[in-house]
C-alpha positions, 0 to 999 in steps of 0.5 A: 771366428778369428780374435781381433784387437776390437773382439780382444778389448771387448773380452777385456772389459766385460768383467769391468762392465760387471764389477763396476755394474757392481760397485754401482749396486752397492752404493745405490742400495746402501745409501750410507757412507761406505768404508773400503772393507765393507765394499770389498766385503760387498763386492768381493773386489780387491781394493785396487780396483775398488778405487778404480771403479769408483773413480770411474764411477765419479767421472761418469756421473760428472761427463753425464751431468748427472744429478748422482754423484760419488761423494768421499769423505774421509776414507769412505764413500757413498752414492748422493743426489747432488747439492743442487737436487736436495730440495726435491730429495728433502720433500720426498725423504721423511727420514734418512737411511744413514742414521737409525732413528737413535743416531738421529736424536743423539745429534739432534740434542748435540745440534739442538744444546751445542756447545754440550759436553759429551758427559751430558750425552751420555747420561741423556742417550746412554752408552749407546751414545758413544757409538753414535758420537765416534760415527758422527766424529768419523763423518766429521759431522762434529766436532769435539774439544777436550773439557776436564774429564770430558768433551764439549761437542759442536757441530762442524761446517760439515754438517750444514754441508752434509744436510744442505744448510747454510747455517744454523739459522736453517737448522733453526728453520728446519726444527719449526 
């Protein structure tokens, strides 16, 4: 059998085909923010094409009109139903995979007594807390202002962006 330009393409792409069937794995079963070493870590990529792959990723959900989309924020990235399906994910889903139940009472009380300072947090949650904070600071979920000694802490447009809100009327709506 002789090698022909379609059969030589082919070679080419097969191992593509399989890091992007991947990549695609990895995001699917995380369901979280991933930063580019923990998907290099994954997936045993370098990171060029990592970027390749995921862009890929993005346009073919996009030339698709799929209802998954390759979300990027800051640096990290992660698989997401898009905006206009999240009623359907938000009456299936009782919790969220992204934050453990500590990281969601953390930014609850931050959602709930915003402006607070972080000093607050900390007494309340503990020094676990901290953690929780420089995650949600790195998801730009919130926001964070110099107060004397401490901080204050509010919620950032992206949050309502992150959870499908409008405002913080909705977040009202959503703790009755």
């Amino acid at each position: 059998m002789a090698l022909t330009s379609d059969t030589a393409s082919e070679i080419d792409e097969s191992p593509e085909k399989e890091y992007l069937k991947r990549i695609e794995a990895i995001f699917f079963i995380s369901g979280r923010f991933l930063s580019m070493q923990e998907l290099i870590s994954l997936s045993d990529l370098n990171p060029i094409i990592i970027k390749e792959l995921v862009e890929k990723l993005k346009e073919r959900y996009n030339k698709d009109d799929s209802s998954i989309e390759i979300v990027e924020r800051n640096g990290l990235w992660k698989m997401d139903i898009r905006k206009e399906f999240s009623d359907i994910v938000n009456r299936l889903a009782s919790g969220s995979s992204e934050f453990s139940r500590a990281e969601r009472e953390t930014l609850a009380i931050i959602a709930y007594k915003q402006p607070i300072k972080q000093s607050v947090i900390i007494k309340i949650r503990g020094n676990k807390a901290y953690d929780h904070i420089k995650k949600f600071l790195e998801l730009n979920l919130i926001k964070k202002k110099k107060s004397g000694h401490t901080h204050d802490l509010s919620l950032s447009d992206e949050f309502y962006d992150y959870f499908n809100l409008k405002d913080s009327k909705d977040l009202l709506e959503q703790k009755e």
